[in-house]
C-alpha positions in Angstrom: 7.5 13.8 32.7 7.6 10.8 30.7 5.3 9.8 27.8 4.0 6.7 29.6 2.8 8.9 32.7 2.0 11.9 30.9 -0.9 9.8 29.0 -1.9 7.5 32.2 -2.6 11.1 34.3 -4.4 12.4 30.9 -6.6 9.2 30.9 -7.5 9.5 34.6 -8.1 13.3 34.3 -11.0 12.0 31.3 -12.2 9.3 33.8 -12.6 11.5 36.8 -14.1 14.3 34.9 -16.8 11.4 33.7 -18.1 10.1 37.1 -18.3 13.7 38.5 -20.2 14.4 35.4 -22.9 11.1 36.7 -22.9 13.3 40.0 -24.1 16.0 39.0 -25.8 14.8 36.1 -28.2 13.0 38.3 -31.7 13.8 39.4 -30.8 13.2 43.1 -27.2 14.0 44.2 -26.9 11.7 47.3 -28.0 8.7 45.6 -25.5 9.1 42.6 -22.8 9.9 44.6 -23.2 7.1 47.5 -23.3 4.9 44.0 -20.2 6.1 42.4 -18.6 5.2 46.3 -19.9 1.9 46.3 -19.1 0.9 42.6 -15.3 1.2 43.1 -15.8 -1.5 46.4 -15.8 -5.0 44.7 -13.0 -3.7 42.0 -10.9 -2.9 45.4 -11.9 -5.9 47.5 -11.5 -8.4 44.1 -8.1 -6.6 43.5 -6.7 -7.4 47.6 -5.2 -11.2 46.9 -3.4 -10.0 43.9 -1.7 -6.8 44.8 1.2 -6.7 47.7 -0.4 -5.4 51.7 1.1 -1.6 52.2 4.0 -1.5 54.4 3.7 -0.5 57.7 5.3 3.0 57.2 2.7 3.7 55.1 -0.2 2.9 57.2 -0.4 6.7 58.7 -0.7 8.0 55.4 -3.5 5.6 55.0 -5.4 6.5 57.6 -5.3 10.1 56.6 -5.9 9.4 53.6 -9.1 7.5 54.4 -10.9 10.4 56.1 -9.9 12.8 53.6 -11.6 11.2 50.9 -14.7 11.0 53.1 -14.6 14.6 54.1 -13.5 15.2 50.2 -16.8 13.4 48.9 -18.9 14.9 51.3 -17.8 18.6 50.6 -18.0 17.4 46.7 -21.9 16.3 47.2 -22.8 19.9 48.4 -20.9 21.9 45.8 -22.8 19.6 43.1 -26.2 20.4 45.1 -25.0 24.4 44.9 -23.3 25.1 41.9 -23.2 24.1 38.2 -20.8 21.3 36.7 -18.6 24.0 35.0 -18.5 26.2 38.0 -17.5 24.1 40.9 -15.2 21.4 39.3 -12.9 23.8 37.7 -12.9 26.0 40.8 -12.2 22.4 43.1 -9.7 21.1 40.8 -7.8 24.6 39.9 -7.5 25.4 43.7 -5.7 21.6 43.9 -2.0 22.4 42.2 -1.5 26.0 43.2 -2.0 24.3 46.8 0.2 21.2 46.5 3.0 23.5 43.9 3.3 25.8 46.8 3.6 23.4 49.7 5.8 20.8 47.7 8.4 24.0 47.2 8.1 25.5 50.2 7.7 22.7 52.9 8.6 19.7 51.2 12.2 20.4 49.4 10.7 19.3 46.3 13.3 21.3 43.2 10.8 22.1 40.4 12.1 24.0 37.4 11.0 27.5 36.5 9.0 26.2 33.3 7.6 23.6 35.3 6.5 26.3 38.2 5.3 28.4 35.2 3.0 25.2 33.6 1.2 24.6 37.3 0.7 28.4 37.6 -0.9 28.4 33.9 -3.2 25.7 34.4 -4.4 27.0 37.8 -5.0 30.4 36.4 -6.8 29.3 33.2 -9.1 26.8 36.0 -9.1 29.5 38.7 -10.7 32.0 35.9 -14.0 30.2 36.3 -14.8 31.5 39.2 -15.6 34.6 37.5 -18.2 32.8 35.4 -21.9 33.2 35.5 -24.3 29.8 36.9 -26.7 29.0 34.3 -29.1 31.5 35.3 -26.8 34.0 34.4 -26.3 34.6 38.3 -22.8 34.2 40.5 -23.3 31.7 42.5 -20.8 32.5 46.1 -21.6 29.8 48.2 -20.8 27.7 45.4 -17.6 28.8 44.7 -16.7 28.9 48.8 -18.0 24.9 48.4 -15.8 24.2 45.7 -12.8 26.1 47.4 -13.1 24.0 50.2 -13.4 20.7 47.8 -9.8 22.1 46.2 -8.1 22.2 49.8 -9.3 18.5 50.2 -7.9 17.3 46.7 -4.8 19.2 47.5 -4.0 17.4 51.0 -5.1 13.8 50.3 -3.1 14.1 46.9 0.1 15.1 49.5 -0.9 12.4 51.6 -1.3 9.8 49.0 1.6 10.9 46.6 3.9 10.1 49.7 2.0 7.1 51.1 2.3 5.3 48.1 5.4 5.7 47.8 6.3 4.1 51.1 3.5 1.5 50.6 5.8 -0.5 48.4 2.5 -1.0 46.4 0.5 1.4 44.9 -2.2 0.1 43.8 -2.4 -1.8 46.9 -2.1 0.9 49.3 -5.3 2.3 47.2 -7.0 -0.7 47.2 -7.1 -0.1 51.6 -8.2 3.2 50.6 -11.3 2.4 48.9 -12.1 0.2 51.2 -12.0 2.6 54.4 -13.3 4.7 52.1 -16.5 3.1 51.3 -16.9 1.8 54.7 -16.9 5.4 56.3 -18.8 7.0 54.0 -21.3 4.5 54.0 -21.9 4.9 57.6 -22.3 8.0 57.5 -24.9 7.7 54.8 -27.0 4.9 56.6 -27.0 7.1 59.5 -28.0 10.2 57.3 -30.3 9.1 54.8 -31.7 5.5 56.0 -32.9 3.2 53.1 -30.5 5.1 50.6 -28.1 2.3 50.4 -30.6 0.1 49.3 -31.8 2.1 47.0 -28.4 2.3 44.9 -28.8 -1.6 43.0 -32.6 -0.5 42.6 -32.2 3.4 41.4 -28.3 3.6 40.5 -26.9 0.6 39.1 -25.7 2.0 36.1 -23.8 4.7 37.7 -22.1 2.8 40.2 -20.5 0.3 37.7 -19.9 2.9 35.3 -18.8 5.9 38.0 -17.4 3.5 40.4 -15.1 2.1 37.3 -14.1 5.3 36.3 -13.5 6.8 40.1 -11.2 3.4 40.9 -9.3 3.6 37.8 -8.6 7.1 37.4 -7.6 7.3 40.8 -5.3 4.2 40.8 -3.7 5.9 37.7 -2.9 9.0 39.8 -1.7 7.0 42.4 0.7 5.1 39.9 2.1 8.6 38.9 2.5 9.8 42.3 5.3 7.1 42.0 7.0 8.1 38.8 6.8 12.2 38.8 6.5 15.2 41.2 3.3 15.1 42.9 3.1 18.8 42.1 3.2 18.1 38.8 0.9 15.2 38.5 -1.7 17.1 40.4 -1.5 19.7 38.0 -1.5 17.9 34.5 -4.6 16.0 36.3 -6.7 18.8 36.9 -7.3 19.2 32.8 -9.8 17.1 33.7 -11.6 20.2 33.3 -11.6 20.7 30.1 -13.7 17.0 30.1 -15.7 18.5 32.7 -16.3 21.4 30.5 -17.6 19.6 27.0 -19.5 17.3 29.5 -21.2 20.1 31.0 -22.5 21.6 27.8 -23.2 19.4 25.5 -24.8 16.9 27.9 -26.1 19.2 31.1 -26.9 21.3 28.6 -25.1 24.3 30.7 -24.1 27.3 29.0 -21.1 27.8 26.5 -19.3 31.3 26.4 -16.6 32.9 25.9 -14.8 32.9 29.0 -15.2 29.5 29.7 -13.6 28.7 26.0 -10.6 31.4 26.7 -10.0 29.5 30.2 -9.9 26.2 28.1 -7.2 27.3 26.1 -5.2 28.8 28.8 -5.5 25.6 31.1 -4.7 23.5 27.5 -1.6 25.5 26.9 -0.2 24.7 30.5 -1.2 21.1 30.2 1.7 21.0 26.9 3.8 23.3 28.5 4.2 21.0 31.4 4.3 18.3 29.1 7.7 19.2 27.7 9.1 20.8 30.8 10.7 17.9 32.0 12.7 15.8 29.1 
């Protein structure tokens, strides 16, 4: 993995771990959520006349895409209403490259080194060790971490999806572009047909977050997507998901959730895969 992609897939790891942190930092989840959605929809639909139309092989991959980014945000929103910040995303996002690692080998013919194989399974382990750690009442919290599993098998199949529609889009960032756009579209339906009067209630109640989250949700993603390009997927998925250590400092210092020890000894071991994968691949 180059240097160029290593530090685009690090950026959008700090940027995704930011808006989730808006999520579940706010006083009501729907609202900051259907924000973060609609904030990424003028940077799509502004970004359309300058980026090239996906090609038509792609356009499966798009509509698949589309509804697994619903179904992923959707899943996301209860998880957030369930489970602490530090629970759930490290859970959701260490499920994502033990998924995608497996099926890439297995299914897809993808050749991955043994080191490389070795980096995915470290990160996922030092993620996955979360779900052993207490919610801030110093209870476990089950139905969160079934939630969050659930939010992991999303990432994992609309990361497959996109990492080989891009690729056949001819465009990257315009086959994301589409994306947000579906994506917003759908899940905005299904909010006005859910919750009435919450739309309207983002540019009174949620302005901030949705230029802030739907800045960082757009760009992180569109980084991903860039790197889907340029690397393994598996790969990419994985060095992604240090998010988490973001996720984590986020969490504590500003959600004022609890610090121990096993959360710190998960950092570390997730931190040590992230440079293992780093130099894996020269």
């Amino acid at each position: 993995m180059s240097v160029t992609v290593f530090l685009a897939v690090i950026a959008a790891a700090i940027l995704h771990a930011v808006w989730n942190a808006l999520v579940k930092g706010g006083d009501d989840k729907h609202l900051a959520m259907t924000a973060v959605v609609l904030g990424s929809l003028p940077i799509a639909v502004g970004l359309l006349p300058f980026v090239p139309a996906p090609a038509p092989e792609s356009w499966p991959y798009l509509v698949a895409s589309i509804a697994l980014h619903v179904g992923y945000h959707l899943v996301l929103l209860l998880s957030y209403r369930t489970g602490d910040l530090t629970q759930v995303y490290p859970i959701a996002r260490g499920t994502a490259p033990l998924l995608v690692g497996g099926i890439s080998v297995l299914f897809l013919g993808v050749q991955l080194k043994p080191n490389e194989m070795l980096a995915i399974l470290i990160i996922a382990a030092g993620i996955m060790s979360l779900c052993l750690v207490r919610g801030r009442d110093g209870q476990r919290n089950p139905k969160a971490t079934l939630l969050a599993l659930l939010t992991g098998c999303f990432i994992a199949s609309y990361s497959l999806v996109d990492g080989t529609g891009a690729r056949l889009a001819g465009s990257s960032l315009g086959f994301y572009c589409w994306i947000t756009i579906g994506n917003v579209v759908l899940f905005a339906g299904f909010i006005a047909l859910t919750r009435p009067g919450l739309l309207w209630a983002v540019p009174r109640r949620a302005k901030r977050i949705a230029v802030i989250g739907g800045g960082a949700t757009f760009t992180a993603y569109a980084l991903v997507m860039w790197a889907f390009t340029q690397a393994p997927i598996a790969l990419v998925t994985a060095l992604r998901e240090t998010s988490i250590v973001i996720a984590l400092l986020i969490g504590v210092f500003f959600l004022k959730e609890k610090l121990d020890l096993a959360k710190v000894v998960s950092t570390m071991i997730t931190l040590f895969g992230a440079a293992l994968l780093r130099f894996s691949r020269q």
